[in-house]
N, C-alpha and C positions, 0 to 999 in steps of 0.2 A: 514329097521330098524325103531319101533316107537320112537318118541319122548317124552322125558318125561317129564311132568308137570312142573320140575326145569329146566330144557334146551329150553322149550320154551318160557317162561317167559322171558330167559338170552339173548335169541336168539332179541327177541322183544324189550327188553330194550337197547340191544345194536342197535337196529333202528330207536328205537324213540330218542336214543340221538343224543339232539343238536350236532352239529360241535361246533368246539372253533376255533376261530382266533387269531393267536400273531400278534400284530402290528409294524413292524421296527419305530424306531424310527428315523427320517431324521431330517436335518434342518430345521427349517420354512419355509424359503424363496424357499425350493423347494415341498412345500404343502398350509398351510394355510394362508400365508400371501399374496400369488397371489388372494385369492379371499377377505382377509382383505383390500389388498388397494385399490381392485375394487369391492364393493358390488354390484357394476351391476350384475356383473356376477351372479347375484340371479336370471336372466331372461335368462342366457345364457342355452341350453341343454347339456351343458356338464360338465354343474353346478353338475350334477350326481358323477364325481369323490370326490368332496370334499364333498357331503352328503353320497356316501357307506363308505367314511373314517370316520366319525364323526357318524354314526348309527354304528358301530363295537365299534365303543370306549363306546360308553354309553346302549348297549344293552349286551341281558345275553352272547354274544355269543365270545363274548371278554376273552382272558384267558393272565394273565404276565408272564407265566410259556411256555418259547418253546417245552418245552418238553411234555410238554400237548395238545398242537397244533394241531388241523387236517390240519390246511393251514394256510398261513404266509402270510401276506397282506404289498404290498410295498405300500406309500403310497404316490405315487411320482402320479402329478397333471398333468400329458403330455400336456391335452389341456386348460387349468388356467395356465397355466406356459406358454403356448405359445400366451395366450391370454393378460395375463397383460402384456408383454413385449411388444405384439403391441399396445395395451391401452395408455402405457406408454409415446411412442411414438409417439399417435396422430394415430398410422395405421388403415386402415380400411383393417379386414381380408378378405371381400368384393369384397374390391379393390385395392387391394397394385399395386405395383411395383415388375418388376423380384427383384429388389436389396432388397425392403422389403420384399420379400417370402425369398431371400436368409438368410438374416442377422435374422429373426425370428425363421425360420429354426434351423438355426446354435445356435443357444441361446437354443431351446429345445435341440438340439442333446448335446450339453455341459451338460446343469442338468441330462440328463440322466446321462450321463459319469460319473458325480458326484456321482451319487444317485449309481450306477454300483457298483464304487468304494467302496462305504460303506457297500452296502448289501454286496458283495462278499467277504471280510473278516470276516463276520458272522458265525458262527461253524455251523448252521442250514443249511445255505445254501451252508456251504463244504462238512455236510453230504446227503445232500437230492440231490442236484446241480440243484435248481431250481423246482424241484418237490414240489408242493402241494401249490404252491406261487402265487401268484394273484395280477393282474396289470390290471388296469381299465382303460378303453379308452373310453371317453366320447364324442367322435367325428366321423365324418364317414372314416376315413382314418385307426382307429384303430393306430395299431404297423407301420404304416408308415410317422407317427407322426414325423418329427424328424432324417427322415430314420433310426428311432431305426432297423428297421427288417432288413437292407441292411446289417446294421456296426455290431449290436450285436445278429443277430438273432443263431448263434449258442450258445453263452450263455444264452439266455432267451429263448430255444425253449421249454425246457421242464414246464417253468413257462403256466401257464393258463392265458388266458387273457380273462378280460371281458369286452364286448364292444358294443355299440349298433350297429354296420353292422355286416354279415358274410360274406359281400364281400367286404371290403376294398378297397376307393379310391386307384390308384396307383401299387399296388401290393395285388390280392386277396389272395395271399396264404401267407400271416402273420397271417389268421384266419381258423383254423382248425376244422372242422365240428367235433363234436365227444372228440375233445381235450378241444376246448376254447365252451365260453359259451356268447350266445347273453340275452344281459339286459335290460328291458324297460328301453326308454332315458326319461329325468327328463323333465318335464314338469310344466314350470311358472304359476302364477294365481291360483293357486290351490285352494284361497280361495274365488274369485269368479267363479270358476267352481262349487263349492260346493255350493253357493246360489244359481246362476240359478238351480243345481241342484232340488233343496228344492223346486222350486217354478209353478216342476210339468209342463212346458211349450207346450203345442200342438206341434207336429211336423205336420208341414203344410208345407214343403220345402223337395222334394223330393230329388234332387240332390244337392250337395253343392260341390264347387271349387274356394277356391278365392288362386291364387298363380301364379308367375311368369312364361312366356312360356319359357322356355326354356331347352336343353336337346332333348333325340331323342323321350319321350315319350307326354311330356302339350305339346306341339304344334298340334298333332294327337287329345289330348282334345278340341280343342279349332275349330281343323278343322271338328268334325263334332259335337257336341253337341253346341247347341246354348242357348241363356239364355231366361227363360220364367218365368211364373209370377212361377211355384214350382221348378224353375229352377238358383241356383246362381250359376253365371259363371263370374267372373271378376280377371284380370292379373294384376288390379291397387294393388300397395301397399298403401290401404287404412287405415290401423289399425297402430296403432304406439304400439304395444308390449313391447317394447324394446329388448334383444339380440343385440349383436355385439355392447355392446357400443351406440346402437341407442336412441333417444327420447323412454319414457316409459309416455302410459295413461290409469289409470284405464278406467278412460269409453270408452277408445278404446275396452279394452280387457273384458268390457261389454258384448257391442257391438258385438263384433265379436265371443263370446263364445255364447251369446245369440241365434247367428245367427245356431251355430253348434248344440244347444242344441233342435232348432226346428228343424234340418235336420233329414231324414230315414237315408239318405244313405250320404255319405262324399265321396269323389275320394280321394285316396292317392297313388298317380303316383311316380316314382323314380324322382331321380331327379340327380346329380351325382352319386348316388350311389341309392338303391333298398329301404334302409333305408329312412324312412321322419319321423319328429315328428309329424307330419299331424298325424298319426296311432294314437298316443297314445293318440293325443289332442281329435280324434273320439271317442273312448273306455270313457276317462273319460268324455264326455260329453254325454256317452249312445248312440252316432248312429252307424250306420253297418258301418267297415270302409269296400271300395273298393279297393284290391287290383291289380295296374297295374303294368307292364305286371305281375305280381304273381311270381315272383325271391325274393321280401323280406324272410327269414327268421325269424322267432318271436322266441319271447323268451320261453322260459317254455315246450318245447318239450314234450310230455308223459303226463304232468301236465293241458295244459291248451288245449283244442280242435280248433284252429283256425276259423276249418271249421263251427261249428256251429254256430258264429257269424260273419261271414264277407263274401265276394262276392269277389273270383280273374277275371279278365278279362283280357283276351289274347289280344297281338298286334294286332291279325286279327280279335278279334270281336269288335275293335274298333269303327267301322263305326254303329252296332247295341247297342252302349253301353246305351242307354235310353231304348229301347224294353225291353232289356234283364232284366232291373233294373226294368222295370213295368212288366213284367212277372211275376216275383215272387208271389208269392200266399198271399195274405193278413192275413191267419194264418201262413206260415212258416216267413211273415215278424215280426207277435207277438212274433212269438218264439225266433228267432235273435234277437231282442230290451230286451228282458226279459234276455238272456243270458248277453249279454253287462254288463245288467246291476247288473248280480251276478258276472261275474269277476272283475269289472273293479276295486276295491279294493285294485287286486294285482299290479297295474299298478300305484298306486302312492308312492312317493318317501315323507319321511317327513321329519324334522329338527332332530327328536327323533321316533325312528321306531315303529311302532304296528304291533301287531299279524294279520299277512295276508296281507301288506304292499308289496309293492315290495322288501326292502330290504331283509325283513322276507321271502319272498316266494323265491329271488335269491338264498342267504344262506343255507333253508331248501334242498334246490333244488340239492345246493352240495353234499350233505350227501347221494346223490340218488342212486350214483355210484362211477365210477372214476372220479376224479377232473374236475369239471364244465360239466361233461356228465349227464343231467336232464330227458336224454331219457328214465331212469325208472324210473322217481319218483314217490309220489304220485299224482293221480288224487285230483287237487283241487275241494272243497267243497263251 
C-alpha cells in the first residue's frame, strides 16, 4: 500500500515531535533545597539529578497539562537527599560508619516513602501505574539507593529509571537493559574544560591514570603498566576537585584537566561498579577514553557509535595493555580524536539546556521508542 503525500508528512511530524514532560510537583526539601543548603554539591556527579529537573522546567519540553504528557518526571533527589543529610552531619560518604551508612540510609528510604505517598495519589499515576514516569539516579547504586528497589520495587517497576550504571552497586537487577535508560553523569569544571579546550593543547602524554588502586581491576593497572616520561601513572590524590564535601581548587582542576587534555588515550577502569566519571571527564576533554574490563554500558545506544572512539581492554590483555595502545595506527588514532571531538557536545550537562546537550540528546532520545529504550533513535550528527 503507497503512502500518500498527506500521511507522510503526518507520519514525520508525529516523529519529529518533541516529548513533553509534566513535572510532579513535591516539597522542596525532598528536591531543591538539598542542593540550596549545600552548593557544594555543584562538584558533586550526582549533581545530574537536580540539573535534568531544572533543564525540564525551563526548556520547550516541559508541558502543565498531564494530559499532554508523554512521561511524568518525579522529581525526588535520591542522591542530594542522601547527600545533604550526611553533609549536615559532618559524614563523610567516603568513610562513614556501619551506624552512619545506617541512619543515612534510613533517612533516604523515608523521603522516598514520602515522595511515594504523594505521587501515588496522583490520577496520572492511578491511570498509567507508573508507566512513562521517570526517576533519576545520579549515583552508581541507582534504585538501591535507599533500598528503594528492595521495599518499593514492585510499585515503581514499571516507572523508567535514569541513571548513570546499568549494573547497580548492590543489586544489578533494579536496572533493566531495554526498560531503564543509562545517562551521561554530570561532570564539574565545565568551564575550565572549555578554556583548555580553546587553547588547542599538543597531546604529548600517551597514557593517562591518575586514581586510587583499589577494586579487582587498578591494582592489575598499576601491576603491569609503569610510569614514563608519555606515561601518567599515579594513585596519589593529588588534585583537590572537590566532590564529597571535599576542599575545591581551581587551579587544581587546571592542572589536572590540563593534564587530560594533552593525554591520546585516558584508562577508565571500573571501580565498584563498571561506571566511572573518568569516561565522561575523557570525552569532554577530547581523548580516547579506555575501556576496562569493557562491562561499562554508555549511554545513547543506536544514537552514539562507542566503538568508533574509544579502546575496550579485557582482564586478560592486561599484561599487554601499552602494546596494544601503541599498536594502533596513527591515522585510525586521528580518526578517534576527530570523533571525540564531534560528540562530545552530547555529553555536557548545563544550568539551562541547548540543542545537542546531554539533556536535549537524553530526552530526544526518549521519543525513540518505548520509554527510555534509545536503541532506535536517531543517529547523532
Amino acid at each position: 500500500m503507497l503512502m500518500t503525500g498527506s500521511s507522510m508528512q503526518n507520519q514525520n511530524a508525529k516523529a519529529e515531535r518533541r516529548p513533553l514532560i509534566y513535572v510532579y510537583q513535591l516539597p522542596p526539601h525532598l528536591n531543591v533545597e538539598t542542593v540550596q543548603r549545600h552548593p557544594s554539591q555543584s562538584l558533586d556527579f550526582w549533581y545530574v539529578e537536580h540539573l535534568f529537573h531544572q533543564n525540564v522546567l525551563t526548556s520547550d519540553f516541559v508541558t502543565l497539562d498531564p494530559e499532554d504528557a508523554d512521561f511524568f518526571l518525579i522529581p525526588f533527589y535520591p542522591a542530594c537527599y542522601f547527600a545533604a543529610f550526611a553533609y549536615d552531619r559532618g559524614i563523610n560518604p567516603a568513610r562513614w560508619t556501619r551506624l552512619q551508612r545506617y541512619r543515612s540510609e534510613l533517612h533516604v528510604h523515608l523521603g522516598f516513602r514520602e515522595m511515594m505517598r504523594i505521587v501515588r495519589s496522583q490520577p496520572t499515576w492511578k491511570r498509567l501505574e507508573g508507566r512513562r514516569h521517570l526517576l533519576v539516579f545520579g549515583q552508581g547504586r541507582g534504585a538501591n539507593s535507599g533500598y528503594f528497589w528492595r521495599w518499593y520495587g514492585p510499585q515503581v517497576r514499571r516507572c523508567t529509571f535514569l541513571g548513570v550504571e546499568a549494573r547497580p552497586w548492590g543489586d544489578p537487577t533494579s536496572f533493566r537493559i531495554g526498560h531503564d535508560a543509562v545517562i551521561p553523569g554530570y561532570t564539574p569544571w565545565q568551564d575550565v574544560i572549555d578554556e583548555l579546550t580553546a587553547e588547542n593543547l599538543p597531546r604529548d602524554i600517551l597514557i593517562h591514570f591518575r586514581g586510587r588502586s583499589w577494586g579487582a581491576v587498578r591494582p592489575e593497572i598499576f601491576r603491569h603498566l609503569r610510569p614514563a616520561p608519555e606515561i601518567v601513572l599515579d594513585e596519589a590524590v593529588r588534585f583537590a576537585l572537590g566532590g564529597e564535601n571535599r576542599r575545591a581548587s581551581r587551579a587544581d582542576a587546571v592542572e589536572y584537566f590540563r593534564e587530560l587534555h594533552r593525554s591520546v588515550f585516558c584508562l577508565c577502569p571500573a571501580g565498584w561498579t563498571p561506571w566511572s566519571k573518568r569516561i565522561y571527564e575523557t570525552i569532554l576533554c577530547g581523548a580516547i577514553p579506555v575501556f576496562i574490563p569493557g562491562s561499562f554500558v554508555p549511554p545513547f545506544p543506536g544514537q552514539i557509535d562507542f566503538e568508533r572512539f574509544s579502546v575496550t581492554v579485557t582482564m586478560d590483555q592486561l599484561p599487554h595493555l601499552e602494546q596494544i595502545l601503541r599498536s594502533i595506527p596513527a591515522e585510525r588514532v586521528k580518526e578517534m580524536l576527530a570523533e571525540v571531538g564531534r560528540v562530545r557536545r552530547h555529553f555536557i550537562w548545563h544550568a539551562q539546556t541547548l540543542p545537542g546537550d546531554a539533556f536535549d540528546t537524553v530526552v530526544r532520545g526518549l521519543s525513540g521508542g518505548p520509554a527510555a529504550n534509545m536503541q532506535d533513535g536517531p543517529r547523532l550528527q
